[in-house]
C-alpha positions as CSV (number, residue, x, y, z in Angstrom):
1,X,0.0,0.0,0.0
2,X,1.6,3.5,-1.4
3,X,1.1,6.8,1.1
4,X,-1.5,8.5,0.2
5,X,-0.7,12.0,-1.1
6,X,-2.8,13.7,1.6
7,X,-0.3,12.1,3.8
8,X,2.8,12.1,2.1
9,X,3.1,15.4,0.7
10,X,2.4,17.5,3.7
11,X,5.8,15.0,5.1
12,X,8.0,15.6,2.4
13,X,7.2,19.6,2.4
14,X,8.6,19.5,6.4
15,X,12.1,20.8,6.9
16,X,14.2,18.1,7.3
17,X,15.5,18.8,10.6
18,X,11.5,19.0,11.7
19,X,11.9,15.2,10.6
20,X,15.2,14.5,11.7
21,X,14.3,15.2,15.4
22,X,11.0,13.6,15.4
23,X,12.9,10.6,13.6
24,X,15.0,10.6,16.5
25,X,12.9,10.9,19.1
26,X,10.8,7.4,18.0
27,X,14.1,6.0,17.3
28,X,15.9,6.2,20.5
29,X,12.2,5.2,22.4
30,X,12.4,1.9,20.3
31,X,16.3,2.0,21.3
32,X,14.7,2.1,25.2
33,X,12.1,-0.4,24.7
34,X,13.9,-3.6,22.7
35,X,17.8,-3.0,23.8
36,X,19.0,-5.8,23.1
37,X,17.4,-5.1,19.7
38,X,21.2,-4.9,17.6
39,X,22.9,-7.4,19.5
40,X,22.4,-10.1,17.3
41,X,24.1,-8.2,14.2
42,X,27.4,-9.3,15.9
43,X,30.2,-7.8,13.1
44,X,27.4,-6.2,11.1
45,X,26.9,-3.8,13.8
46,X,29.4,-1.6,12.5
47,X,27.4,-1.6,8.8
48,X,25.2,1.1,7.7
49,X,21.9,0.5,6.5
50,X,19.8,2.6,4.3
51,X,15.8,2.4,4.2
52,X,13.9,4.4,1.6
53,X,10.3,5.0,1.4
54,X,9.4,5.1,-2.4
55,X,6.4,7.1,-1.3
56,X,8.3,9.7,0.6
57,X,11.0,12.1,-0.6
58,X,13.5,10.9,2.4
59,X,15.8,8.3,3.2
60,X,17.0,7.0,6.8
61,X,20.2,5.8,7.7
62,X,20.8,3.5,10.9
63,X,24.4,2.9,12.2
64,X,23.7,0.1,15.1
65,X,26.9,0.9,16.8
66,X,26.4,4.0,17.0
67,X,22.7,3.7,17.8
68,X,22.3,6.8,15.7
69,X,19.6,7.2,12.7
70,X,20.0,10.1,10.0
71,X,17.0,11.4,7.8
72,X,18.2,13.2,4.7
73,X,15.9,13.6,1.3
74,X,16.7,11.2,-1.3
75,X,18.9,13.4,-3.5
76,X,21.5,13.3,-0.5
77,X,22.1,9.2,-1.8
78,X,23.9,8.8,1.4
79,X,26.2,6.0,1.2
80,X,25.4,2.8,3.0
81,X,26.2,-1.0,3.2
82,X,22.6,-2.6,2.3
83,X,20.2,-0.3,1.2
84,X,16.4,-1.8,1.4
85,X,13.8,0.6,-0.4
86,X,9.8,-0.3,-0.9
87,X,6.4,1.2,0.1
88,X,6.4,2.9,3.8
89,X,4.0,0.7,4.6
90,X,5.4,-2.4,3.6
91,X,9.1,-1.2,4.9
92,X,6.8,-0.8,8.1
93,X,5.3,-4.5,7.8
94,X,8.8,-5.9,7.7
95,X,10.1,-4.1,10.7
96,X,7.5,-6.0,12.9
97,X,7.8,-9.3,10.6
98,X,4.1,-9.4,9.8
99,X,4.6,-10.0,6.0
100,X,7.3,-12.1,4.0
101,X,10.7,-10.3,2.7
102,X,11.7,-12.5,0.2
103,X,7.6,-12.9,-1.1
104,X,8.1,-8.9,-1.1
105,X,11.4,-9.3,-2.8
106,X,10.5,-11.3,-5.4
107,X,7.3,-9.7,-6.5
108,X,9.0,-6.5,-6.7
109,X,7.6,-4.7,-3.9
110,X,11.1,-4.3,-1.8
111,X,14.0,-3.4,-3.4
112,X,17.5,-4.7,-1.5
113,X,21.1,-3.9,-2.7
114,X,24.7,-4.0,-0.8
115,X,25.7,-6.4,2.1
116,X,22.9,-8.8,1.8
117,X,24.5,-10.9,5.0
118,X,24.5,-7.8,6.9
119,X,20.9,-7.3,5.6
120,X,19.9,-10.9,6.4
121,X,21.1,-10.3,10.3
122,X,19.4,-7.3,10.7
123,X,15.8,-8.9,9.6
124,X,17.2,-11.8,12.0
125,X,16.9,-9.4,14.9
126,X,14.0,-7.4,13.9
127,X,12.3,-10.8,13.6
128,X,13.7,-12.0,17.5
129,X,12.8,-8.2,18.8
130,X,9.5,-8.7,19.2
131,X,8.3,-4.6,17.5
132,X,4.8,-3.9,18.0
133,X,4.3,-0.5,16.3
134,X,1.3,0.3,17.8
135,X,2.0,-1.0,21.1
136,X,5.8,0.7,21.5
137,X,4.0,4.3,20.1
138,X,1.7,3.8,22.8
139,X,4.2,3.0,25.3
140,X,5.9,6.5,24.3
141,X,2.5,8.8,24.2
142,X,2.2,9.1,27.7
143,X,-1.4,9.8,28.8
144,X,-2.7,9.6,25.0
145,X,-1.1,5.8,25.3
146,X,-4.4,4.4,24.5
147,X,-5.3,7.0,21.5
148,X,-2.4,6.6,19.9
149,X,-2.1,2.8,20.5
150,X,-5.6,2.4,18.7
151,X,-5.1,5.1,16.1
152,X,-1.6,2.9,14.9
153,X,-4.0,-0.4,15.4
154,X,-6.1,1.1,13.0
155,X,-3.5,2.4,10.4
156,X,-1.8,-1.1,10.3
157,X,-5.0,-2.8,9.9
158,X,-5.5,-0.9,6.7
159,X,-2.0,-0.9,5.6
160,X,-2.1,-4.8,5.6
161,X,-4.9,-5.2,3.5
162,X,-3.2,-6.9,0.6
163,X,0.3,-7.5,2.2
164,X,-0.2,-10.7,3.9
């Protein structure tokens, strides 16, 4: 499922560093609720890995060592070991392992490039981390915990329509 424009053009018209911290913000709660989340990467903790909505203007860097994520737009083609690129949505899907990579892979719908065995033990731990988006966004909404936690229910149940 692509973004809808009423969604993803308001987000790619945001200054970047308007992104960049609220990026960062979600990251590092993620970072305090799963941290053991990188520890399976083992050598390929030192890799960088690139993620890039094809329905956003924007691309996202992680570093695990570092525990450090980078937003830049796409025109920045910021270098990286394994690059994975696909819908939001579906880049989403795959971060809490409720659809297939390789069925997403081989009908086109994710794109990956680079270290593929870096790759592969990154989607080893996101599969062993246990991510629950609505759940960990709840978690880091305070007194709205319940709103948002049934707000992100609701986006993922439409999202998935189709995936899986």
């Amino acid at each position: 499922m692509i973004l809808p424009k009423a969604i993803s053009q308001p987000i790619n018209r945001l200054p970047l560093p308007v992104i960049q911290r609220g990026t960062k913000l979600v990251f590092n709660q993620m970072l305090r609720q799963h941290p053991t989340l990188f520890d399976r990467l083992g050598d390929h903790a030192t890799k960088s890995f690139r993620f890039t909505p094809a329905d956003l203007n924007l691309s996202f860097l992680i570093v695990p060592a570092r525990r450090s994520i980078t937003v830049s737009r796409k025109s920045a083609r910021m270098p990286a070991d394994a690059s994975a690129g696909g819908p939001l949505l579906t880049l989403l899907a795959l971060l809490e392992g409720r659809i297939d990579g390789d069925a997403m892979f081989f009908a086109r719908s994710l794109s990956i490039s680079g270290d593929m065995e870096a790759m592969l033990a990154l989607r080893n731990a996101l599969d062993d981390s246990g991510f629950d988006l609505p759940r960990d966004l709840g978690k880091a909404a305070g007194p709205f915990a319940p709103l948002v936690t049934r707000l992100a229910e609701m986006v993922r149940q439409r999202a998935l329509v189709g995936l899986v």
